[in-house]
Each structure stands twice: as C-alpha cells, then as structure tokens.
C-alpha positions, 0 to 999 in steps of 0.5 A: 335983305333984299336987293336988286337983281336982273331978270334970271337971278329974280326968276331963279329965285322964284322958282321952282315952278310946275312944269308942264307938257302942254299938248296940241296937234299940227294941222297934219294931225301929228302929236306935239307936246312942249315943256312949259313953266308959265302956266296958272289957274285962273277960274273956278266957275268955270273952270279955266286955266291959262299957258303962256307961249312964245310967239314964234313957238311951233306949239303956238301954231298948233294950239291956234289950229285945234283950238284946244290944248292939254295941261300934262303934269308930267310923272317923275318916270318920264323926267328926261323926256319931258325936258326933251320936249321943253328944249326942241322944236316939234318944226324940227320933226315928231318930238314924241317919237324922239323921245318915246313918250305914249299918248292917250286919246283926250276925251273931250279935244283933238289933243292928246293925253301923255301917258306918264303924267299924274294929272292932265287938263283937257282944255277947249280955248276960249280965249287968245291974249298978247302979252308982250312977247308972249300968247295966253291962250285961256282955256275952259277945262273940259275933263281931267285925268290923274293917277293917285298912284303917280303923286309926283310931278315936276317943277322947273327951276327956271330952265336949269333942272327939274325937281319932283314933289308930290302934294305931301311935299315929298321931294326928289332932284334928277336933272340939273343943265347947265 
C-alpha cells in the first residue's frame, strides 16, 4: 500500500541510481572529478545526456569554464575512491591526488577520462538550464570509451552506500555510511 513519505524516504526508495564521476578542469588546468546520481540520457540524434550540479558545487565552475565534461561510470575497483570524490570539494585541493585515481586524456575535450571506469562519455555543453536549486548542463556526447572487461559499475543508494551490478544483473555490495 502506498503512502506518504518525505523527501529522503521517497528517494531512498527509488533508488539505487548510477552513480557517476563526472570530470572537468579548473581554469588552472587541474583535474576534478565529482560523484553524482542525477544524471540521464536525453537524445539519441544526437546523442545527448545531461548532469544535474548544485549551485555553489566547484564542479559547476569548472564545467562552466571547459565547456565540456566527462560522464565516468566508475568500475567496482575504484569503489572507495569514487565516493571520495562524491563527498569533498575539489575548492578544498586536488581530489584526484587525494584519492589516487589515474586519469586519461579525452579524445575529443579538455576534460579527462578516469581510469578504472567501465564506460565514459565525453561531453561538449551544448546547453546550461536552471533547475531550482540545481544546473543541467546538457551535453552532445562526442566519443566513448568502455572496458567489456570491467562490466560492473556502481549505483548510488541516495548518499548512504554504493552497490555494483553489471548489465547482467549481477550484484555486489561494498560500502555503506551512515
């Protein structure tokens, strides 16, 4: 039976979602990567996808300043790491360092690939829209990357742990906060 339940307790419930490192540079040059769950695909022809930051967010600066992002699904190798970069300001100094996580040039834009992810989506913005308390940066994805041998990646279970499963289903749990 349904009934009425607040925000977090109707989110939780939806989830899990896939949670993503979405990548950009700072005008410096410098690297960042932030977790996200807000994220979808939104055209076909052609191909276009949106992320969804918070105004305020570092990452939002940097997207603003590329003009470009990339879609990471991070690999179930580099679980603790991408939770890192979900939960710390890149303001705060070079989250990759901190964690550890490798980069690889992008083909086609100024932001980076994380190493470790089974798919990524390089991204040119070819759109910005506000969204309450919230920017949707739409972006035209311009190339792809994925490893066939890294199938799992994870899902967000609205801020509290991070699952695995691959496009089989397949599923595995790893960290859980409270």
């Amino acid at each position: 039976m349904l009934s009425e339940m607040n925000w977090k307790e109707a989110v939780t419930l939806a989830s899990p979602y896939p949670y993503l490192l979405v990548t950009s540079r700072d005008s410096n040059g410098v690297p960042n990567a932030m977790g996200i769950g807000w994220w979808s695909f939104t055209s076909i022809t052609p191909p276009l996808m949106l992320v969804s930051i918070g105004k305020g967010r570092y990452t939002l600066d940097c997207i603003r300043h590329t003009k470009d992002f990339v879609a990471c699904f991070p690999g179930k190798d580099i679980v603790k790491e991408s939770w890192t970069c979900g939960v710390i300001s890149g303001r705060d100094g070079n989250k990759l360092e901190k964690t550890g996580l490798k980069i690889i040039d992008a083909k086609k834009v100024k932001s980076p690939i994380i190493a470790g992810s089974s798919v990524a989506f390089e991204c040119t913005v070819t759109d910005e829209v506000e969204t309450g308390d919230h920017i949707l940066f739409v972006g035209e994805v311009v190339a792809m990357h994925g490893d066939a041998d890294n199938p799992q990646h994870l899902y967000s279970v609205f801020y509290n742990k991070l699952v695995s499963l691959d496009n089989e289903g397949n599923r595995n749990f790893f960290l859980e906060f409270k």
